[in-house]
mmCIF entry with sequence, helices, sheets and N, C-alpha, C, O atoms, coordinates in Angstrom:
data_MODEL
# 
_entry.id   MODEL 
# 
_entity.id                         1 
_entity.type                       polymer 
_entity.pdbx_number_of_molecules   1 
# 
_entity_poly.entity_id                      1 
_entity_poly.type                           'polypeptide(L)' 
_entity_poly.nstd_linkage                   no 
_entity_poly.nstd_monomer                   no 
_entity_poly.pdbx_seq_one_letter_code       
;(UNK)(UNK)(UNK)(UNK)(UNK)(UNK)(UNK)(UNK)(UNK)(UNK)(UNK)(UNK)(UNK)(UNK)(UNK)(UNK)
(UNK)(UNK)(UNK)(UNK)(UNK)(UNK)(UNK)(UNK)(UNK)(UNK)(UNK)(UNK)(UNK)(UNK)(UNK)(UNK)
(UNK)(UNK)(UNK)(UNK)(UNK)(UNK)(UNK)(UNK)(UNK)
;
_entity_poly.pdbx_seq_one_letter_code_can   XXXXXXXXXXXXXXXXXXXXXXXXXXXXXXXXXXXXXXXXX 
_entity_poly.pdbx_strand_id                 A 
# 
loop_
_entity_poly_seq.entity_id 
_entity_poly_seq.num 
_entity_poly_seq.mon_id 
_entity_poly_seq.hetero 
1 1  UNK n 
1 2  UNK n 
1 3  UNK n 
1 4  UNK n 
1 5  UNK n 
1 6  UNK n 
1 7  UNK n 
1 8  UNK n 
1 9  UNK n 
1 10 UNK n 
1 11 UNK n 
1 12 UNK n 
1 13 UNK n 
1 14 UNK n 
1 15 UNK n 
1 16 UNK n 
1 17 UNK n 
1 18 UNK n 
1 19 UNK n 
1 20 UNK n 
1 21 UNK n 
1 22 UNK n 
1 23 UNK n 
1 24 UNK n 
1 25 UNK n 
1 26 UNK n 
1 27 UNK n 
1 28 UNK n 
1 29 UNK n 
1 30 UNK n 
1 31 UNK n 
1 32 UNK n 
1 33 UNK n 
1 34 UNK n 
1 35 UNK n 
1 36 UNK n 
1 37 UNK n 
1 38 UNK n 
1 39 UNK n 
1 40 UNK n 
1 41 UNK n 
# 
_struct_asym.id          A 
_struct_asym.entity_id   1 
# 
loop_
_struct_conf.conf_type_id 
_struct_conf.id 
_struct_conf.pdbx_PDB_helix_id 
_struct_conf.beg_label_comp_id 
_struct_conf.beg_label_asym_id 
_struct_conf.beg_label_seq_id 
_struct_conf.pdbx_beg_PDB_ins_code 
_struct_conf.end_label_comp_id 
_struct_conf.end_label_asym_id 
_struct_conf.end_label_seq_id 
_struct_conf.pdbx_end_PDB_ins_code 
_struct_conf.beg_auth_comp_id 
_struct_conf.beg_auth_asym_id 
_struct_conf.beg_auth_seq_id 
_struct_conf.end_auth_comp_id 
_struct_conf.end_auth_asym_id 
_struct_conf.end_auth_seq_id 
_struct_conf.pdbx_PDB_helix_class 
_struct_conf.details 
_struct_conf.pdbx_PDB_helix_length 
HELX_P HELX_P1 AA1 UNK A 4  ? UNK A 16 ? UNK A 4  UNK A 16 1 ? 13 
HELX_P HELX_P2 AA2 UNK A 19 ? UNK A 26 ? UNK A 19 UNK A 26 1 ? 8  
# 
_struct_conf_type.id          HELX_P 
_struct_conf_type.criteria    ? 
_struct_conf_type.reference   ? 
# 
loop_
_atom_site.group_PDB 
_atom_site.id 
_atom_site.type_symbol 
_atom_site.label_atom_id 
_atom_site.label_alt_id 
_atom_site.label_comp_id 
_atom_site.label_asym_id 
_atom_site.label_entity_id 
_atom_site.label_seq_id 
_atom_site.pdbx_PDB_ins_code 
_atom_site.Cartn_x 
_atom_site.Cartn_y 
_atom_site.Cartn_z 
_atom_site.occupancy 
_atom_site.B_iso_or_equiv 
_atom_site.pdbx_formal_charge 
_atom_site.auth_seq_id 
_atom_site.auth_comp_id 
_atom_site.auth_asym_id 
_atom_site.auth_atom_id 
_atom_site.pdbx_PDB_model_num 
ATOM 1   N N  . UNK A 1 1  ? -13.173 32.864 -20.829 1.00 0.00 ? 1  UNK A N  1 
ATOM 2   C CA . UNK A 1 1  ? -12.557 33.694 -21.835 1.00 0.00 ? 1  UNK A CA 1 
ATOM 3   C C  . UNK A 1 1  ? -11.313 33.041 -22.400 1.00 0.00 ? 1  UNK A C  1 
ATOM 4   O O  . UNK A 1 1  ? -10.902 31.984 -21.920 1.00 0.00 ? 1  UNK A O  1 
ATOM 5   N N  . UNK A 1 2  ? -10.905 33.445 -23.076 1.00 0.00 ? 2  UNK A N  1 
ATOM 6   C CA . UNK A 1 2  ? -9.077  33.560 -23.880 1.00 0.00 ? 2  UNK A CA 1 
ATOM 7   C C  . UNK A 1 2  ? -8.615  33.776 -23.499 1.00 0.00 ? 2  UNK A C  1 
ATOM 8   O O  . UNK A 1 2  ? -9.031  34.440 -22.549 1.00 0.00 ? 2  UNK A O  1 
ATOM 9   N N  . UNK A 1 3  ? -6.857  33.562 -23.612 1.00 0.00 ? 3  UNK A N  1 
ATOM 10  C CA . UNK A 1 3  ? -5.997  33.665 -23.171 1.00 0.00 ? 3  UNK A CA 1 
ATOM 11  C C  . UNK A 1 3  ? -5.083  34.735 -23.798 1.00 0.00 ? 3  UNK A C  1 
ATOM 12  O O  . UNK A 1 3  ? -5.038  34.455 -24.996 1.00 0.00 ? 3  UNK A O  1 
ATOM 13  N N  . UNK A 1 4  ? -4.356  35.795 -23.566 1.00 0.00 ? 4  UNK A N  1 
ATOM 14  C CA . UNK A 1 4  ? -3.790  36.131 -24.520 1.00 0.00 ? 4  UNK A CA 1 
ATOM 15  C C  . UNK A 1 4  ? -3.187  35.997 -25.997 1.00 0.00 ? 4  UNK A C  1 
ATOM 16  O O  . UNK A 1 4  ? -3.208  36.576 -27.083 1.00 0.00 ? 4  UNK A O  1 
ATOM 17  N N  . UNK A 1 5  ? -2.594  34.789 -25.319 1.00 0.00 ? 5  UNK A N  1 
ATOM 18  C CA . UNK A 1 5  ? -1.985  33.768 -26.507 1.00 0.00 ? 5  UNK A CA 1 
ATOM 19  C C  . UNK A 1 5  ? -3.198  33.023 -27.797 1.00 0.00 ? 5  UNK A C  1 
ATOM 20  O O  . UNK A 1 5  ? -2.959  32.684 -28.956 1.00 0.00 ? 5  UNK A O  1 
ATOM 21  N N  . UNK A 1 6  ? -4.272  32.976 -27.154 1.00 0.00 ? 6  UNK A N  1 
ATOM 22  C CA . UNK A 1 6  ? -5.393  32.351 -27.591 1.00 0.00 ? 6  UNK A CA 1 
ATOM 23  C C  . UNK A 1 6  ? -5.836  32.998 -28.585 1.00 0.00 ? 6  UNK A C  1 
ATOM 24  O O  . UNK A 1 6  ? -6.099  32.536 -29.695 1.00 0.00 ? 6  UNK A O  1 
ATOM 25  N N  . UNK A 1 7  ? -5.953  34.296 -28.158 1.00 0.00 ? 7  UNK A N  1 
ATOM 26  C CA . UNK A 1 7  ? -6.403  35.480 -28.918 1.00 0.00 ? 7  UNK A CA 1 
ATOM 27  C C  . UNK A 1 7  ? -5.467  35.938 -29.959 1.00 0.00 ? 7  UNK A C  1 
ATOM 28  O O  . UNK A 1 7  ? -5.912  36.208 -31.074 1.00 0.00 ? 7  UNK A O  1 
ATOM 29  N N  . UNK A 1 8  ? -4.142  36.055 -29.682 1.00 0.00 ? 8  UNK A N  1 
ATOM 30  C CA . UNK A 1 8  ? -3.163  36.264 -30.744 1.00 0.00 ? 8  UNK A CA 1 
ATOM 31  C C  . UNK A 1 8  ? -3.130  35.387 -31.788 1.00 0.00 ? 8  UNK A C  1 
ATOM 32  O O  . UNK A 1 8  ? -2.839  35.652 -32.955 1.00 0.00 ? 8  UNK A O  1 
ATOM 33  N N  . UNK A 1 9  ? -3.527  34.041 -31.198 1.00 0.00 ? 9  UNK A N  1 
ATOM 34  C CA . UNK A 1 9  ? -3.537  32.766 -32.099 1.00 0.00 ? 9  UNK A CA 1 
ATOM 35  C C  . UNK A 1 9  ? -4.406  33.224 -33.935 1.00 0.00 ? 9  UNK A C  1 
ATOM 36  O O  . UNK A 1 9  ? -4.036  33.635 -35.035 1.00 0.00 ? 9  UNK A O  1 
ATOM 37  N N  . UNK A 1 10 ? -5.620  32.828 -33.285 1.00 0.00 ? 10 UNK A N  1 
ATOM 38  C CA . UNK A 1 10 ? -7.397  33.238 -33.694 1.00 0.00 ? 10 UNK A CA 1 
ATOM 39  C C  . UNK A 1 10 ? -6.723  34.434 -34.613 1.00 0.00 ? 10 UNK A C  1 
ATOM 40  O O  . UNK A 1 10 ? -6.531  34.179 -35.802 1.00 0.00 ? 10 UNK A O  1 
ATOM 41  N N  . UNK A 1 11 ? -6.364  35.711 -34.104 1.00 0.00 ? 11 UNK A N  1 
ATOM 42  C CA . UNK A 1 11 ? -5.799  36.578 -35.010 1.00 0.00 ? 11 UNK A CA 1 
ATOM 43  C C  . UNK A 1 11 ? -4.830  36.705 -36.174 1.00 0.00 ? 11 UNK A C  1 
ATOM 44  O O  . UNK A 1 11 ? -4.807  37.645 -36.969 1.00 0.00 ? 11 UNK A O  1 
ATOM 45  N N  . UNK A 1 12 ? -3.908  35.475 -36.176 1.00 0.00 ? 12 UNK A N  1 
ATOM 46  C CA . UNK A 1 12 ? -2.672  35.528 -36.823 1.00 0.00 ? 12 UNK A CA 1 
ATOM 47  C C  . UNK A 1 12 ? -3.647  34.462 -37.920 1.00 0.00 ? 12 UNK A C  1 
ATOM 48  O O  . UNK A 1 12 ? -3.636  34.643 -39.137 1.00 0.00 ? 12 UNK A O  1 
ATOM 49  N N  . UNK A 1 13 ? -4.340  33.519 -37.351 1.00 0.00 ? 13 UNK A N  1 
ATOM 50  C CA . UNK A 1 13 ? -5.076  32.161 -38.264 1.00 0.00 ? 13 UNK A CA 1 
ATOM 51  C C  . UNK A 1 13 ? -5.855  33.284 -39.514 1.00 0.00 ? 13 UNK A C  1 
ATOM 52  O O  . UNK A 1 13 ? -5.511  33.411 -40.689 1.00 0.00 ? 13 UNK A O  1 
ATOM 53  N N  . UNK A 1 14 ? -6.835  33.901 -38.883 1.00 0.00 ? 14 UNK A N  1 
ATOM 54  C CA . UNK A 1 14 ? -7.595  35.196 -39.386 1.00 0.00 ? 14 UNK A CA 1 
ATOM 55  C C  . UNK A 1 14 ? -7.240  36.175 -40.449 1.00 0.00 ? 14 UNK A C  1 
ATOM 56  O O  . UNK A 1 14 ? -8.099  36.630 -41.203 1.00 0.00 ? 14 UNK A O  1 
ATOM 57  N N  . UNK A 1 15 ? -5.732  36.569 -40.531 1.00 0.00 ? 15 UNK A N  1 
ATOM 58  C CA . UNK A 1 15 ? -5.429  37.682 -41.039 1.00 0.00 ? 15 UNK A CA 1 
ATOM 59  C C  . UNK A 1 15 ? -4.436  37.168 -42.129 1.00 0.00 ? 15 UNK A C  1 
ATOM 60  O O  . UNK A 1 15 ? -3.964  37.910 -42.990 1.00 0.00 ? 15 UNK A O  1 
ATOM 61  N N  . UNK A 1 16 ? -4.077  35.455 -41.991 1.00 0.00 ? 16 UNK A N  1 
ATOM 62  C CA . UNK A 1 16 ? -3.186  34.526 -42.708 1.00 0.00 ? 16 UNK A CA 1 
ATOM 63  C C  . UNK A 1 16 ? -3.998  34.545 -43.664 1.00 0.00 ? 16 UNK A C  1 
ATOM 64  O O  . UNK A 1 16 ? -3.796  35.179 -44.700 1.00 0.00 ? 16 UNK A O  1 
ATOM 65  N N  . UNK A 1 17 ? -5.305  33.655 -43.366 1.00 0.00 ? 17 UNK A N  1 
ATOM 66  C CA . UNK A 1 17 ? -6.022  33.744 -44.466 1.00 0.00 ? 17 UNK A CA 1 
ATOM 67  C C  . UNK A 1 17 ? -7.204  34.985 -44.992 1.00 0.00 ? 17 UNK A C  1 
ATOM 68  O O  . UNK A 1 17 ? -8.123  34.680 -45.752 1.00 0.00 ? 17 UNK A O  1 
ATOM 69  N N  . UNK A 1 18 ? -7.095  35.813 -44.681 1.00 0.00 ? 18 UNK A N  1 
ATOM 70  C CA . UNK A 1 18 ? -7.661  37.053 -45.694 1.00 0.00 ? 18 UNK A CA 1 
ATOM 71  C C  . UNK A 1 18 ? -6.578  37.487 -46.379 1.00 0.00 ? 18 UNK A C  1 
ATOM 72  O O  . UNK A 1 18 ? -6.775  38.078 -47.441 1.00 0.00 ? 18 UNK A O  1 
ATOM 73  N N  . UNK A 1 19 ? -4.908  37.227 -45.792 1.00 0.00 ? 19 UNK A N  1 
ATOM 74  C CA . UNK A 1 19 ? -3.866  37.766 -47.032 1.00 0.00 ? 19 UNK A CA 1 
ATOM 75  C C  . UNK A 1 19 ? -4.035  37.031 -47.935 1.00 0.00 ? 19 UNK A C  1 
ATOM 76  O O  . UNK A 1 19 ? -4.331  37.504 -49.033 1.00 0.00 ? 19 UNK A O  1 
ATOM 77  N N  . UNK A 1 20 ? -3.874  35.392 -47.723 1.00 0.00 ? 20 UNK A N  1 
ATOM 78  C CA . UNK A 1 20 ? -4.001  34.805 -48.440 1.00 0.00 ? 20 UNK A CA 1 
ATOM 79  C C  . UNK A 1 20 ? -5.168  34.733 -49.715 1.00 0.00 ? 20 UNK A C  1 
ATOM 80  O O  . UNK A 1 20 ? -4.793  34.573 -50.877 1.00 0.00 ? 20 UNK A O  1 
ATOM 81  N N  . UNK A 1 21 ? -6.314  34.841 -49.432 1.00 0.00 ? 21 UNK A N  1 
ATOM 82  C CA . UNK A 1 21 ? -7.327  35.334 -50.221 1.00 0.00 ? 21 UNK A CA 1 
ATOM 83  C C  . UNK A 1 21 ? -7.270  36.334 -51.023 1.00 0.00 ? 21 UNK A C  1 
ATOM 84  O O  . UNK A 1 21 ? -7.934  36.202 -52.051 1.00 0.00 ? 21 UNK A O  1 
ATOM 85  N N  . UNK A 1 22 ? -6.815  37.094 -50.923 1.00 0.00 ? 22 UNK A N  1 
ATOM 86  C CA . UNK A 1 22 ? -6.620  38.866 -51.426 1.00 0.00 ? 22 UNK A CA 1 
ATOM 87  C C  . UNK A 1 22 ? -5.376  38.569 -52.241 1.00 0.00 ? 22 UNK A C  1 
ATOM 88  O O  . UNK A 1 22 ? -5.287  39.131 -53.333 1.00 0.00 ? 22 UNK A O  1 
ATOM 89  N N  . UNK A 1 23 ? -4.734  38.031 -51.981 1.00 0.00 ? 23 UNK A N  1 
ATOM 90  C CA . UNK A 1 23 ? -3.252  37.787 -53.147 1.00 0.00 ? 23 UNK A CA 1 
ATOM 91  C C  . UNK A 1 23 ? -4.038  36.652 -54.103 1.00 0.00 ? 23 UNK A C  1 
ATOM 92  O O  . UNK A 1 23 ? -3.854  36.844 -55.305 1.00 0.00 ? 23 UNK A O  1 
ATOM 93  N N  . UNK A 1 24 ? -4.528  35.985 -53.908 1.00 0.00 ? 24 UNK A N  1 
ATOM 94  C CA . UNK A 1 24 ? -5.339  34.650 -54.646 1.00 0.00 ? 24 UNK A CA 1 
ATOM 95  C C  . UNK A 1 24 ? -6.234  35.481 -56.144 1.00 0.00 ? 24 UNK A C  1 
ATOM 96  O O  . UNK A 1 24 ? -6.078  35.270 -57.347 1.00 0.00 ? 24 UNK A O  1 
ATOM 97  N N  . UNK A 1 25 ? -7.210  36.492 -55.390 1.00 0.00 ? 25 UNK A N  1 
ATOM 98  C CA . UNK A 1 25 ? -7.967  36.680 -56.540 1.00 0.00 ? 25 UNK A CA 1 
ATOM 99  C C  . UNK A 1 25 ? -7.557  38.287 -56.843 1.00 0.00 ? 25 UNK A C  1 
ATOM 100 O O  . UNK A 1 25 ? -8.335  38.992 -57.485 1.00 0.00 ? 25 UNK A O  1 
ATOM 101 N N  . UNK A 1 26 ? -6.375  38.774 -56.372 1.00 0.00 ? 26 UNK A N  1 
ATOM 102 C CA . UNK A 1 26 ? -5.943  39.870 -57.055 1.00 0.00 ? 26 UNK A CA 1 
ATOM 103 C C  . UNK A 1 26 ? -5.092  39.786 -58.188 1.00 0.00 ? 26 UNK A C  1 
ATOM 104 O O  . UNK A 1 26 ? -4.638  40.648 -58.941 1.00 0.00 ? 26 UNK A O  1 
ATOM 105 N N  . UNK A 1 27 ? -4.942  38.166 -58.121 1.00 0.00 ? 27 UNK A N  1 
ATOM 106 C CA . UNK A 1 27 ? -4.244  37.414 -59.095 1.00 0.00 ? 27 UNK A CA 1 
ATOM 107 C C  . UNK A 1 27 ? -4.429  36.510 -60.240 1.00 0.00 ? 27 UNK A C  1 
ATOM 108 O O  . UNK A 1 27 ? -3.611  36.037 -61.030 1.00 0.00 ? 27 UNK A O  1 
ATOM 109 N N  . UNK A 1 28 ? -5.864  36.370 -60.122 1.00 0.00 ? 28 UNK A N  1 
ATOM 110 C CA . UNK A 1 28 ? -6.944  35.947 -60.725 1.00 0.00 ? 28 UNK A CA 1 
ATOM 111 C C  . UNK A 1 28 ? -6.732  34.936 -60.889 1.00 0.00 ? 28 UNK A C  1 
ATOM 112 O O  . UNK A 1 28 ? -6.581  34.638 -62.074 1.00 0.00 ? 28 UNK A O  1 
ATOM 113 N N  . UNK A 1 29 ? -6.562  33.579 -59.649 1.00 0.00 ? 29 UNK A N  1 
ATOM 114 C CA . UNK A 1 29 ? -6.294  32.561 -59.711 1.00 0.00 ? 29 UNK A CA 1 
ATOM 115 C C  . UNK A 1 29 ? -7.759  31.898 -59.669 1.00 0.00 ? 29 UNK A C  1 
ATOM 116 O O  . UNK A 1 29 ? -8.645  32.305 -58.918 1.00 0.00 ? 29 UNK A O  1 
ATOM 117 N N  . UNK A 1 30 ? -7.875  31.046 -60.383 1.00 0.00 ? 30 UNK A N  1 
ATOM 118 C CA . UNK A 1 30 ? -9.142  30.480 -60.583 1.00 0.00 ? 30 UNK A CA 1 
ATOM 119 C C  . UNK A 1 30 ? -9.600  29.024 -59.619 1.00 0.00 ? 30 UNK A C  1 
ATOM 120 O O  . UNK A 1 30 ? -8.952  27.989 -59.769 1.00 0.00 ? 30 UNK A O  1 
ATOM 121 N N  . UNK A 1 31 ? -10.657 29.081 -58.735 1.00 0.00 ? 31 UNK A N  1 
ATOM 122 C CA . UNK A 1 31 ? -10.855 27.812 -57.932 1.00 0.00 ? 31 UNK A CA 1 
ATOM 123 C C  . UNK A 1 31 ? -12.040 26.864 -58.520 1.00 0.00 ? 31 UNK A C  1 
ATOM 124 O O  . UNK A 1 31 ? -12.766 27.270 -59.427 1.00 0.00 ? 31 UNK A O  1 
ATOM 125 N N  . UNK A 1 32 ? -12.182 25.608 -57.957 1.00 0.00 ? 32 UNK A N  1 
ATOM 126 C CA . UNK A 1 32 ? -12.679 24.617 -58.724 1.00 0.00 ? 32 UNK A CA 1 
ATOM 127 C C  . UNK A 1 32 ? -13.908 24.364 -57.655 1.00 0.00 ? 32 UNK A C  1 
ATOM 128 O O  . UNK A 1 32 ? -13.589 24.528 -56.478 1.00 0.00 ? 32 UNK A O  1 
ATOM 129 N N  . UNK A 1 33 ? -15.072 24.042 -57.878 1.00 0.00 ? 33 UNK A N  1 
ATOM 130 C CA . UNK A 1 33 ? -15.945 23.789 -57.345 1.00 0.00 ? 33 UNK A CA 1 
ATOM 131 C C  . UNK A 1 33 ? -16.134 23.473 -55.447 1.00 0.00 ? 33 UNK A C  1 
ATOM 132 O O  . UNK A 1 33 ? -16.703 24.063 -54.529 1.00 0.00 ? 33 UNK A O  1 
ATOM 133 N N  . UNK A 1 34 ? -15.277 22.183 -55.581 1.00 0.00 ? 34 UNK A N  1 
ATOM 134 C CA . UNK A 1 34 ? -14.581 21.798 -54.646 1.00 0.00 ? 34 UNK A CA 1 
ATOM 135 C C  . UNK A 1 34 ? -13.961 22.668 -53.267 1.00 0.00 ? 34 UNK A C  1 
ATOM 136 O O  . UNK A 1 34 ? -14.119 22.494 -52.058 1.00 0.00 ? 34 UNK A O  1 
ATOM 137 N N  . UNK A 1 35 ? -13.195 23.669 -54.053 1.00 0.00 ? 35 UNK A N  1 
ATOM 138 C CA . UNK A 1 35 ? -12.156 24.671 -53.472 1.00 0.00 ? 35 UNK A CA 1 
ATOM 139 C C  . UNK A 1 35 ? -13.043 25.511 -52.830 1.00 0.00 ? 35 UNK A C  1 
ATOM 140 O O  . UNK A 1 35 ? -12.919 25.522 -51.606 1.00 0.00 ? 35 UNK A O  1 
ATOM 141 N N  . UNK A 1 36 ? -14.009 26.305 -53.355 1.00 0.00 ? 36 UNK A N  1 
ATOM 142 C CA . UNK A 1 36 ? -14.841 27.357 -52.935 1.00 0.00 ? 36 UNK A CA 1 
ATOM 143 C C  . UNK A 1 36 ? -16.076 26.546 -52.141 1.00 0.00 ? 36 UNK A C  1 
ATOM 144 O O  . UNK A 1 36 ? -16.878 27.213 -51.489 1.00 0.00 ? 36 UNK A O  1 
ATOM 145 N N  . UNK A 1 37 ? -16.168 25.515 -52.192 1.00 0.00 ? 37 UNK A N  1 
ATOM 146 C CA . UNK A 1 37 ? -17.331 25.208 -51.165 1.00 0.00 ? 37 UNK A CA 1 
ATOM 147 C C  . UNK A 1 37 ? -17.578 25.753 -49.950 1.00 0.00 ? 37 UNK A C  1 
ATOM 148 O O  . UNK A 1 37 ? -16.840 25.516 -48.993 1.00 0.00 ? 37 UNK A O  1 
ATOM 149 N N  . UNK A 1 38 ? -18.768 26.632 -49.854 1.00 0.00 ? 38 UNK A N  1 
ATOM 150 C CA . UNK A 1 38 ? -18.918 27.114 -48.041 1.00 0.00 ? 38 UNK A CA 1 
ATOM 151 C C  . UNK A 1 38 ? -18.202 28.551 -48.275 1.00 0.00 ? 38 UNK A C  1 
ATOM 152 O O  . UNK A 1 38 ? -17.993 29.410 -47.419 1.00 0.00 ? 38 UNK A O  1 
ATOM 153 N N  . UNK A 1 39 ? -17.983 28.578 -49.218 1.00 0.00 ? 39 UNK A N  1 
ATOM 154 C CA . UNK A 1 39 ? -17.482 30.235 -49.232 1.00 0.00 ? 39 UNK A CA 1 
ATOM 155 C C  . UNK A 1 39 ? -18.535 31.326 -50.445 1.00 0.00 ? 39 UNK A C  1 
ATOM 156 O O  . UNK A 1 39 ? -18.939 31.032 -51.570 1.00 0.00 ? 39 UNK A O  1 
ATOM 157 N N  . UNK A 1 40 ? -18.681 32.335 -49.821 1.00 0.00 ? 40 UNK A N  1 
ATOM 158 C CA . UNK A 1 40 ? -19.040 33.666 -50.687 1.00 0.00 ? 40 UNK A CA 1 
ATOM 159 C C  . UNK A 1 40 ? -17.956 34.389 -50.914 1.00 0.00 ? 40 UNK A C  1 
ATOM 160 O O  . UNK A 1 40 ? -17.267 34.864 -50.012 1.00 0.00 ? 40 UNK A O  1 
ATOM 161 N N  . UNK A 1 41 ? -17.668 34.560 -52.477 1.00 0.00 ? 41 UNK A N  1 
ATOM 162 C CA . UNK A 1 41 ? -16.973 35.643 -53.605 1.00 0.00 ? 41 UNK A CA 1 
ATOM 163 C C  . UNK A 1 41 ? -17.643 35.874 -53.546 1.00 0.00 ? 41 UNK A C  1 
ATOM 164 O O  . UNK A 1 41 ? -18.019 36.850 -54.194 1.00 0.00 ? 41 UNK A O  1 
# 
């Protein structure tokens, strides 16, 4: 298993980038081919 710390880690990485995402296209910043690779909008 994880470690506490491990788990807090994973969580803070996680929730960094869904803010980050959510300020991105609530902002209607536009990405380039490149950028969005491996991802579903």
């Amino acid at each position: 298993g994880l470690s506490d710390e491990e788990i807090l880690s994973v969580n803070l990485v996680t929730s960094y980038f869904n803010f980050v995402n959510r300020i991105a296209l609530g902002l209607g910043v536009e990405f380039n081919e490149e950028e969005i690779k491996g991802y579903k909008y």
